[in-house]
Structure formats: C-alpha cells, structure tokens
PLY file of the C-alpha trace (Angstrom):
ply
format ascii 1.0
element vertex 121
property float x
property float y
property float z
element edge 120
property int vertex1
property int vertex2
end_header
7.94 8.12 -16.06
6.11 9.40 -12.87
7.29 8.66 -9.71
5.53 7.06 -6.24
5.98 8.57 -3.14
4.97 6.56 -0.01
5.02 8.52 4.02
3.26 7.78 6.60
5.26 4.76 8.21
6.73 4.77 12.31
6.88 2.64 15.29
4.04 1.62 16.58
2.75 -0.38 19.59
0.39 -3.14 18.76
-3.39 -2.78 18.69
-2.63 1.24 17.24
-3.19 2.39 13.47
-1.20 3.79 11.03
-2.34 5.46 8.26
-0.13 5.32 4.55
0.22 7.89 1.78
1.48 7.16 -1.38
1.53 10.04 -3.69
2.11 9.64 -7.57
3.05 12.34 -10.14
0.11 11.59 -13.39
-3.35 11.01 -12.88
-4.26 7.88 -10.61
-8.23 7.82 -12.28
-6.04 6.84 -15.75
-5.28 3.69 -14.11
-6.98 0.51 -13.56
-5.66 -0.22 -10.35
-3.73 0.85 -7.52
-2.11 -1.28 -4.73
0.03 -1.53 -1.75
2.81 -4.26 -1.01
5.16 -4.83 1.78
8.73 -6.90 1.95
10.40 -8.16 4.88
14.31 -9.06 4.51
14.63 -12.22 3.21
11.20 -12.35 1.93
9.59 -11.32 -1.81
7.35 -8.50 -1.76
3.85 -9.18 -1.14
0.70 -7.59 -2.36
-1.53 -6.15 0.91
-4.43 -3.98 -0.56
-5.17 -3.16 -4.17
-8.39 -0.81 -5.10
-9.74 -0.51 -9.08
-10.65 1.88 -10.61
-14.69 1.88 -9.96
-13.44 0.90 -6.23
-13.60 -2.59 -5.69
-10.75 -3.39 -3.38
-9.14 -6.84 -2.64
-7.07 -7.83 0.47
-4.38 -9.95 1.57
-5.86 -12.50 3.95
-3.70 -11.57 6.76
-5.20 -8.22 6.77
-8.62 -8.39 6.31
-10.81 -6.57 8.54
-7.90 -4.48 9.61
-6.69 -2.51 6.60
-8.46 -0.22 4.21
-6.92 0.98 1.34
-8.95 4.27 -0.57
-8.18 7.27 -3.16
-8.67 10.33 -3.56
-8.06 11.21 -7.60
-8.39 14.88 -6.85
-4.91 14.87 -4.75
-3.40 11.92 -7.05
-2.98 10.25 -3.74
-3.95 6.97 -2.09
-4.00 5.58 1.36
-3.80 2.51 3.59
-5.32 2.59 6.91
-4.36 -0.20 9.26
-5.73 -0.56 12.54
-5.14 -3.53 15.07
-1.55 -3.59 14.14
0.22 -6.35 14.90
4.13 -7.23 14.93
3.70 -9.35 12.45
2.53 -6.62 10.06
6.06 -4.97 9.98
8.04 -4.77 7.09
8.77 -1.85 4.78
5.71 -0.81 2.78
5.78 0.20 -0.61
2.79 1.60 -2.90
2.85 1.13 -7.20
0.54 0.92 -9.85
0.11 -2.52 -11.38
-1.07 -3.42 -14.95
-4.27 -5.18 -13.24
-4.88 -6.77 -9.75
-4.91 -9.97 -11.36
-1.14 -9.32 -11.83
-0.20 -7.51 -9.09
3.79 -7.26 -9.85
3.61 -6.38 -13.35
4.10 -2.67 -12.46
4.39 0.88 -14.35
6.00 2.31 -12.32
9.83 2.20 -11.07
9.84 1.18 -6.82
10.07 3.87 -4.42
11.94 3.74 -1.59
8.58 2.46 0.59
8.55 3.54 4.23
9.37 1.74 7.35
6.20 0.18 9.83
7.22 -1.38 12.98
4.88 -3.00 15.15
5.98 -3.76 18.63
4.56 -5.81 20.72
0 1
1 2
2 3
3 4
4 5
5 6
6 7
7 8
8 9
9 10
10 11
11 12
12 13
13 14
14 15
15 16
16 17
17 18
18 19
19 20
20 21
21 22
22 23
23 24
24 25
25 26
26 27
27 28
28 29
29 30
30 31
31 32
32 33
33 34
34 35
35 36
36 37
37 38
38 39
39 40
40 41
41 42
42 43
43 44
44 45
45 46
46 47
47 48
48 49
49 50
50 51
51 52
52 53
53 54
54 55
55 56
56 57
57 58
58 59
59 60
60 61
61 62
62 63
63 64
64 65
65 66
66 67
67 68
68 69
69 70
70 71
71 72
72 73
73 74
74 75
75 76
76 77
77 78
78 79
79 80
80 81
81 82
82 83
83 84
84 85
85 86
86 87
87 88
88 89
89 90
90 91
91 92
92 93
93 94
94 95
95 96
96 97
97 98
98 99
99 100
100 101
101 102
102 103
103 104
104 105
105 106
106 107
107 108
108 109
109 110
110 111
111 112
112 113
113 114
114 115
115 116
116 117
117 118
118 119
119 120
C-alpha cells in the first residue's frame, strides 16, 4: 500500500494563510478523488476540501471562500491553501484518498500522522 504524507502545518495568527502538502507514493491521476480532513480531540474527522479527478472540487461550508485545495499529478502531490484563518479552523489536518467524494471516509489508504494548524487569535 502507498503511503500519505501531509507538511505544511504551524501556528498561525488569524487572518494569515497556510498552505498544506500532502504527498502520496502511486500515481494521484489513477484516482478519482483526492481530499483533505481535519479532527479536533473529541471530535470525528471531518472532510474540508476534496478535488476529482477532471478538477471539480467541493468544500466544507465552513471554509468556503477561504480554502483551495489543487494537484499537481506530475509531483504526486496535492495542496490546501487556506487564507483568512481563523481559530476555529485548528485541528490536526490530515490528507487521503477516498473511494469517491460522495463517500468521503471510505479510504485507500492507511491515515498518516496529519500535521498540526493552530490558529490564534
């Protein structure tokens, strides 16, 4: 199995951007989908941005506007870019590969260990 590797996290101050890697060991263009999901203690994980395969994208409401999630198949790599950060958006963020966006937690892949955003206000 391949494996996910997300960087890019830090503390922040609110209003800045962050900008999230997540880089994955086979061929992101064989997938259907890509997507990234965050979980704060206590909470379940949560889809934030998925993109397809032909790039339509879909967003969690609370991030509309303010995150944009894109690929680059040549580097096997994909991103999230999140401006106007706001506490609220902290949590640990992790990136995977789901069977569809319709079914965002049916996953190939095995979690990473997702990296740390912390939004201060």
């Amino acid at each position: 199995q391949g494996q996910l590797t997300e960087s890019g996290g830090g503390l922040v101050q609110a209003g800045t951007s962050l900008r999230l890697a997540c880089a994955v060991t086979r061929e992101i263009n064989r997938f259907k989908a890509l997507a990234w999901y965050r979980q704060v203690p206590g909470n379940q994980r949560e889809l934030v941005a998925g993109i397809t395969n032909d790039g339509g994208t879909d967003y969690a409401d609370s991030v509309k506007g303010r995150f944009t999630i894109s690929r680059d198949n040549a580097k096997n790599t994909f991103y999230l870019e999140m401006n106007s950060l706001k506490p609220e958006d902290t949590a640990v963020y992790y990136c995977n590969i789901p069977v569809g966006l319709g079914v965002p937690m049916n996953v190939y892949f095995n979690w990473g260990r997702g990296t740390q955003v912390t939004v201060s206000s």
